[in-house]
VEXROZA-216681 format. One record per residue: residue in three letters; z, x, y of N, C-alpha, C in turn. Coordinates in steps of 0.02 Angstrom, whole numbers. Example, Ala and Ser with C-alpha at 12.3 -4.5 7.8 and 13.67 -1.06 7.14 Angstrom:
["ALA",[390,660,-284],[390,615,-225],[390,660,-165]],
["SER",[354,642,-112],[357,684,-53],[394,645,2]],
end
This chain:
["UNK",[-676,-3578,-1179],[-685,-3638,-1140],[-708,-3618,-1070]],
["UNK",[-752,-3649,-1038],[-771,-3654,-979],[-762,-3722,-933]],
["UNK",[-747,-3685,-852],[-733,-3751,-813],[-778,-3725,-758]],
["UNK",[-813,-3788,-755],[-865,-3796,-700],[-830,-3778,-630]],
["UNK",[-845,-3743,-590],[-822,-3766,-532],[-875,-3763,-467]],
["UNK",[-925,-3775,-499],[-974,-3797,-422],[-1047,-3795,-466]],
["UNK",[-1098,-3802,-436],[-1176,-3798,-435],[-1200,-3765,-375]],
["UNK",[-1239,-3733,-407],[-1292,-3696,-389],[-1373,-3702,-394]],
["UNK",[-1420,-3686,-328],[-1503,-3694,-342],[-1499,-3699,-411]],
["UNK",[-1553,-3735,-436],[-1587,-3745,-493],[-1541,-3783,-544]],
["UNK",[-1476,-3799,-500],[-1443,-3849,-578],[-1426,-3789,-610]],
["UNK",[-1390,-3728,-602],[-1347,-3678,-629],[-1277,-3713,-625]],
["UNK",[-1242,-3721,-675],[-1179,-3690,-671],[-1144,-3632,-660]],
["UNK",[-1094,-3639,-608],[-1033,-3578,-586],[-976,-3603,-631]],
["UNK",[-968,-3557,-689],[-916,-3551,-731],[-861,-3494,-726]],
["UNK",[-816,-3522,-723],[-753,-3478,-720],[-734,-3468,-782]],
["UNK",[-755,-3406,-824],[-726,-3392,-900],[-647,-3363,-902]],
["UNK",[-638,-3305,-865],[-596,-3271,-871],[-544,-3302,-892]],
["UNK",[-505,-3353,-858],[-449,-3377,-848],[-453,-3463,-893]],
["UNK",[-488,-3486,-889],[-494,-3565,-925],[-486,-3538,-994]],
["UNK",[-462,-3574,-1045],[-439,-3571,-1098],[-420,-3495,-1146]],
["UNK",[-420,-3449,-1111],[-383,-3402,-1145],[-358,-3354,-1098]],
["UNK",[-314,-3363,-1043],[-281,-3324,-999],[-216,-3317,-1008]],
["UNK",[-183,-3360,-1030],[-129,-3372,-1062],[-110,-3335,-1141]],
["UNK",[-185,-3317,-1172],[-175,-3266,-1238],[-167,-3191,-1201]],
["UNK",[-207,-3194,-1138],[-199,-3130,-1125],[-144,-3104,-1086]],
["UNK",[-113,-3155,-1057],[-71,-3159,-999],[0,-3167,-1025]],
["UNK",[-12,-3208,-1058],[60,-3237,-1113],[98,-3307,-1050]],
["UNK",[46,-3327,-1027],[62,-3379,-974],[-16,-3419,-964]],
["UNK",[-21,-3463,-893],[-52,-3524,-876],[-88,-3504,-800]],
["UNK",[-139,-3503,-803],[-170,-3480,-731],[-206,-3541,-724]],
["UNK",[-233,-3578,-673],[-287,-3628,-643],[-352,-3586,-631]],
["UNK",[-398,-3602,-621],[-449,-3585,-605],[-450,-3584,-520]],
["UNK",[-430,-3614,-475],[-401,-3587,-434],[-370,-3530,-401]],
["UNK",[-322,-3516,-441],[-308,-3477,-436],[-332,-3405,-440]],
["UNK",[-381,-3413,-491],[-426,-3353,-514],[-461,-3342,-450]],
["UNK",[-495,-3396,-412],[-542,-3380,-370],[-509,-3363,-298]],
["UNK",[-425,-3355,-302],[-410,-3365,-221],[-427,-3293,-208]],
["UNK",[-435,-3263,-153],[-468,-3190,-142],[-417,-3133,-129]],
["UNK",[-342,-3185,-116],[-280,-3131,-111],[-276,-3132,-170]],
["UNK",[-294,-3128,-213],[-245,-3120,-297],[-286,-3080,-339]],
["UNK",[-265,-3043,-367],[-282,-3003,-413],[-316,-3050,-456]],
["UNK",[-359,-3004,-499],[-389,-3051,-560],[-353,-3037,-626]],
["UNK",[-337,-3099,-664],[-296,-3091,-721],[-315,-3068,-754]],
["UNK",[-377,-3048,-785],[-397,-2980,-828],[-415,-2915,-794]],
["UNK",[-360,-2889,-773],[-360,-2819,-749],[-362,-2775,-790]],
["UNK",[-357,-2772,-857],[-342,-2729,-906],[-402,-2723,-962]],
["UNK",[-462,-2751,-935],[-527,-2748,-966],[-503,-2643,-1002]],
["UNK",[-555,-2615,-1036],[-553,-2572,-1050],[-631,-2572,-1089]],
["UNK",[-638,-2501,-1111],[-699,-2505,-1130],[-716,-2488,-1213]],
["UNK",[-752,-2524,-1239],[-762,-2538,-1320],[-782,-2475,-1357]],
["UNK",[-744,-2464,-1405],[-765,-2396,-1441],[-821,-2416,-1482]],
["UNK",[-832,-2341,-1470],[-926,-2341,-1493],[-928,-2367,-1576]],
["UNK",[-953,-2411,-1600],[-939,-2439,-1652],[-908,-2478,-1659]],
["UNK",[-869,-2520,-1627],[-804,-2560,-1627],[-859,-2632,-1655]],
["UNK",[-848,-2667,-1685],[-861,-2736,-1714],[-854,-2776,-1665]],
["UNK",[-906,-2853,-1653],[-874,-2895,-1612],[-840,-2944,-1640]],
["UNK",[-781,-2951,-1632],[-740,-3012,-1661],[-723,-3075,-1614]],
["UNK",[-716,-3142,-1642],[-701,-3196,-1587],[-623,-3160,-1542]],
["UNK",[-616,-3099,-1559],[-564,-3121,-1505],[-561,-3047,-1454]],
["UNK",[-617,-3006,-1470],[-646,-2952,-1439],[-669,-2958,-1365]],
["UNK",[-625,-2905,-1310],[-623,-2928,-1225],[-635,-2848,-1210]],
["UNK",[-702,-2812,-1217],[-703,-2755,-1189],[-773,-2742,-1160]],
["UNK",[-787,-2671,-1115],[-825,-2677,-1079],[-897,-2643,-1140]],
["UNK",[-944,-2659,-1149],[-971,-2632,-1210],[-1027,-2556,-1157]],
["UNK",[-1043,-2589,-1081],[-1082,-2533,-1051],[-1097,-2549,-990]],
["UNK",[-1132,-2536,-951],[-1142,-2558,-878],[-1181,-2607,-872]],
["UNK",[-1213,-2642,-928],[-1229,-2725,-897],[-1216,-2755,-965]],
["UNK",[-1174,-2761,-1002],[-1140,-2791,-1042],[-1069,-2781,-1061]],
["UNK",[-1043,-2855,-1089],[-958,-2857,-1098],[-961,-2912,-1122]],
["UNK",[-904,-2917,-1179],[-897,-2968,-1219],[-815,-2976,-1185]],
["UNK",[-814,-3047,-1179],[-749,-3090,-1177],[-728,-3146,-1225]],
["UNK",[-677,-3121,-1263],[-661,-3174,-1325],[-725,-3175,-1366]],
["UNK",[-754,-3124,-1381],[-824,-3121,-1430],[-844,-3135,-1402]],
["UNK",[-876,-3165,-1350],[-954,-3171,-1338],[-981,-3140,-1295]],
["UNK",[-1043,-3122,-1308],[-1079,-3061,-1286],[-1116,-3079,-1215]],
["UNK",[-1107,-3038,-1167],[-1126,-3065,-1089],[-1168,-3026,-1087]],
["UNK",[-1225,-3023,-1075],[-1282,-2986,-1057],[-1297,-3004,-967]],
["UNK",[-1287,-2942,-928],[-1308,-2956,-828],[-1376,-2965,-843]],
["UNK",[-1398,-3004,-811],[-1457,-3034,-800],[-1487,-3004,-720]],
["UNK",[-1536,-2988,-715],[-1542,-2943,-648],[-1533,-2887,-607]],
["UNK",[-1516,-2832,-668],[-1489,-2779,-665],[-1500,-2758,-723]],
["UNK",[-1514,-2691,-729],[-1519,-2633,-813],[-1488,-2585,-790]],
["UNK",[-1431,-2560,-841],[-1416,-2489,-815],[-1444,-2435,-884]],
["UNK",[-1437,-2351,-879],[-1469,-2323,-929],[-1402,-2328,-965]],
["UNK",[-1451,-2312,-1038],[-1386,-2317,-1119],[-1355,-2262,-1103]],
["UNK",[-1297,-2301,-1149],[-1215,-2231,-1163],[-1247,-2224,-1220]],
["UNK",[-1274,-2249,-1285],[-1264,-2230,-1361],[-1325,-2197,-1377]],
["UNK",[-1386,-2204,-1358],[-1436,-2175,-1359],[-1484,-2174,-1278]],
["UNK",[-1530,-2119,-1303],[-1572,-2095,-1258],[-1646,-2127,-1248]],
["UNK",[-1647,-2161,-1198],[-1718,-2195,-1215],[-1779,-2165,-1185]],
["UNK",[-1754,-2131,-1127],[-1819,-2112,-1080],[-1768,-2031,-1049]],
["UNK",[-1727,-2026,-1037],[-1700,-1971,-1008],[-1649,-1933,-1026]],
["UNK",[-1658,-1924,-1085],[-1595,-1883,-1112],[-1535,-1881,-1101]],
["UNK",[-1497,-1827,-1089],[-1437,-1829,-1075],[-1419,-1829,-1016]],
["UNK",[-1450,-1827,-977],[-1436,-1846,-899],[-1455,-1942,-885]],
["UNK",[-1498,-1970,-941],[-1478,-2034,-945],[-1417,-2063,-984]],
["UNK",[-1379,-2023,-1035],[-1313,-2061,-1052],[-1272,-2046,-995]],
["UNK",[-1276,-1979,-984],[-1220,-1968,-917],[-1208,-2009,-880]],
["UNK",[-1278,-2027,-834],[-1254,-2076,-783],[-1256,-2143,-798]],
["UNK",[-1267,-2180,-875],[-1252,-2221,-917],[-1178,-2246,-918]],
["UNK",[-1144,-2180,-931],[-1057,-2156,-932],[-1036,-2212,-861]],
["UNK",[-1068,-2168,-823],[-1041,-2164,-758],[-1070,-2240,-701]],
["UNK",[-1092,-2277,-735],[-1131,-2352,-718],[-1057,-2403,-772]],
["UNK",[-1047,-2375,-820],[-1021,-2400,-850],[-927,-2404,-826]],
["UNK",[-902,-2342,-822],[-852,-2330,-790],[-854,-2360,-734]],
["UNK",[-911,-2363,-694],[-900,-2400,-621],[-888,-2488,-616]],
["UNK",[-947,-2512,-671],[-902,-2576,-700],[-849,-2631,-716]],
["UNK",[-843,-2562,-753],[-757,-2561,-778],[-724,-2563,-714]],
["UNK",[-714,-2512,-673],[-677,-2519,-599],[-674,-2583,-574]],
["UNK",[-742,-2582,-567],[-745,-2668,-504],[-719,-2724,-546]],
["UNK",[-725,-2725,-607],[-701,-2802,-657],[-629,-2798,-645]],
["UNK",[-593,-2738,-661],[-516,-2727,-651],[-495,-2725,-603]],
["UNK",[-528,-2719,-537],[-497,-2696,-460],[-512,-2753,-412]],
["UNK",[-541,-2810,-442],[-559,-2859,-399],[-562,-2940,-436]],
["UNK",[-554,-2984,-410],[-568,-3057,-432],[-657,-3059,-423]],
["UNK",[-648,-3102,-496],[-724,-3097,-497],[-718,-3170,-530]],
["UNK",[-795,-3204,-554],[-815,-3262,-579],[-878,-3231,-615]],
["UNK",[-911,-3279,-646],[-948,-3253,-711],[-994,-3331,-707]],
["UNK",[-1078,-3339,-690],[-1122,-3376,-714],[-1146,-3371,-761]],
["UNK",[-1161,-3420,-806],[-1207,-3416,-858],[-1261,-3448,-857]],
["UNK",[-1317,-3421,-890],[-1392,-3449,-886],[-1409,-3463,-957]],
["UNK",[-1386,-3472,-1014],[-1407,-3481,-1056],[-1410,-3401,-1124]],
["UNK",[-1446,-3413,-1166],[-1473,-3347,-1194],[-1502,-3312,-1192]],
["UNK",[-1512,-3238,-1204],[-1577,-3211,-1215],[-1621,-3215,-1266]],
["UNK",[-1667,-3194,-1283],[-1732,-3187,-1323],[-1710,-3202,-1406]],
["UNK",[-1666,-3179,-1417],[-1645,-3187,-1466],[-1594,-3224,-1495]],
["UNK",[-1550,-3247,-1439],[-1523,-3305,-1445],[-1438,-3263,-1465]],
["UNK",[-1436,-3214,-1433],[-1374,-3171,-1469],[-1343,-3170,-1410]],
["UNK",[-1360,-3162,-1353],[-1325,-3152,-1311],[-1309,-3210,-1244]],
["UNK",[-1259,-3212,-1201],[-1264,-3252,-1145],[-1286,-3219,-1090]],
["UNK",[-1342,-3224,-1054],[-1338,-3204,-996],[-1307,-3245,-934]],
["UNK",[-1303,-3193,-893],[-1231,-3203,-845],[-1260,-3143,-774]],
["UNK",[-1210,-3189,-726],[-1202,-3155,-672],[-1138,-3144,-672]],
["UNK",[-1108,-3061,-645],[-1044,-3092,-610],[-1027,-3071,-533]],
["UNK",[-991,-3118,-475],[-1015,-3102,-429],[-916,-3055,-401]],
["UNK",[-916,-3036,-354],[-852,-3007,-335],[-861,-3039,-271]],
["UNK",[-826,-3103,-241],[-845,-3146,-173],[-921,-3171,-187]],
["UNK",[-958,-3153,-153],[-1024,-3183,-133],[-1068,-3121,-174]],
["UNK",[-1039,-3063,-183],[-1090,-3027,-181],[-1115,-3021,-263]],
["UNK",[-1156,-3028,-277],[-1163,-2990,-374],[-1143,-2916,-369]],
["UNK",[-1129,-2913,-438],[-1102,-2835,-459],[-1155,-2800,-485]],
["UNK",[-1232,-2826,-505],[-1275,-2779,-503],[-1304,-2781,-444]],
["UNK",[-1284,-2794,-371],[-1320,-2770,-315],[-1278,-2702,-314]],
["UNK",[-1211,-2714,-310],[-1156,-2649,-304],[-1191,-2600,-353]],
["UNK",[-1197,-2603,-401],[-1200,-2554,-433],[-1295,-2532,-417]],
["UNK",[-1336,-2567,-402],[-1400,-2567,-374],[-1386,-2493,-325]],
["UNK",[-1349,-2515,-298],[-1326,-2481,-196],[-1309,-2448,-226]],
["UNK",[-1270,-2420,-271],[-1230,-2362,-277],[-1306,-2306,-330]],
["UNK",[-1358,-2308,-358],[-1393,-2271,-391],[-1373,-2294,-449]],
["UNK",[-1333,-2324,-477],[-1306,-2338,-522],[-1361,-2370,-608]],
["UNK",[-1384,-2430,-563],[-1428,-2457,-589],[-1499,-2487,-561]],
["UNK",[-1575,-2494,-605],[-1602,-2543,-574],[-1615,-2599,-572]],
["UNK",[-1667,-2656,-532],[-1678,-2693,-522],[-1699,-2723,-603]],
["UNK",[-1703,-2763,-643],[-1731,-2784,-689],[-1769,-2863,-684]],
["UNK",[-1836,-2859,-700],[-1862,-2811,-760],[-1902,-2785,-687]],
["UNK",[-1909,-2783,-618],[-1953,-2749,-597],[-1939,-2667,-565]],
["UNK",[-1872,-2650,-584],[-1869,-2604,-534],[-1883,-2542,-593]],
["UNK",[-1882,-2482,-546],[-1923,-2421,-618],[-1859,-2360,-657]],
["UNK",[-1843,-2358,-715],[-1801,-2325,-763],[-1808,-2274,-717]],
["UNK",[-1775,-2252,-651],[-1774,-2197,-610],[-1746,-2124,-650]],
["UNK",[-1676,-2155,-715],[-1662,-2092,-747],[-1700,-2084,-805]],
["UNK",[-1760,-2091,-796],[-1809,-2064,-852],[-1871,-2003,-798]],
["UNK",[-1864,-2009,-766],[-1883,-1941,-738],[-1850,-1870,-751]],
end
C-alpha cells in the first residue's frame, strides 16, 4: 500500500512505501507516515540487508538486490537517475567492476539503514517488471550521494567510468 503525501513538478507522486501498510509485519506494531518522515527518528526499516545471490523474489521479499535496486514486499525498485557497476556479472570492467559494484552496494545498504528516507515512484520500466523510483534521505536523492562518493554514474548520460 501506498500513501500519498504531497506532489511534485510534473504531477509525480511522493509515496511513502516503507511504513504504510506493512510496517507493522515488519515491526510487529503501527507507524503513521508521519512519523516515518519526522527527521529525529530513525527509519523503521533499519534492518534492510542484502539479497543472496540467487534468492527468488517473493511477495513478501525486503532486501537490497545491488546499488540501484531493492525490492520491498516483492516489488522490484529500480533508481531511476543513477547506474551503479554489477555485483553478479562483468559488463565492461572486470573485477575491479564487481568490486566497486560490492562496494556501491554496501554503501546503499548503509544510507537505507542509517537514515529516514521516502521512496518516489514513476511508473515502470521498459519492460514493465520493474518500478522505478527515487529515494531521497531529506531533500537530497541517494544517487547524488552515491554520484559524490565515485560510487555511481549519472544515467543514462554519465560514462561506465569502471569500464576503463
Amino acid at each position: 500500500m501506498r500513501q500519498r503525501v504531497g506532489l511534485i513538478g510534473g504531477g509525480l507522486i511522493v509515496c511513502v512505501v516503507a511504513v504504510v501498510g506493512f510496517a507493522s509485519s515488519l515491526l510487529g506494531g503501527t507507524s503513521e507516515p508521519q512519523e516515518f518522515l519526522a527527521a529525529s527518528q530513525a527509519s523503521p526499516i533499519t534492518h534492510l540487508r542484502m539479497c543472496n545471490k540467487g534468492e527468488k523474489n517473493t511477495s513478501t521479499k525486503t532486501c537490497i538486490v545491488d546499488g540501484d535496486t531493492l525490492w520491498i514486499r516483492g516489488i522490484d525498485y529500480r533508481m531511476q537517475g543513477y547506474d551503479t557497476p554489477e555485483t553478479q556479472t562483468n559488463i565492461c570492467g572486470g573485477a575491479a567492476e564487481v568490486a566497486l559494484g560490492h562496494r556501491a552496494s554496501a554503501r546503499f545498504l548503509q544510507l537505507l539503514n542509517g537514515n529516514v528516507w521516502t521512496i518516489e515512484t514513476f511508473g515502470t520500466d521498459s519492460t514493465g517488471r520493474r518500478t522505478l523510483a527515487t529515494i531521497r534521505i531529506g531533500a537530497q536523492d541517494i544517487g547524488d550521494i552515491l554520484i559524490s562518493e565515485h560510487l555511481a554514474r549519472r544515467w543514462p548520460d554519465g560514462a561506465e567510468f569502471w569500464c576503463s
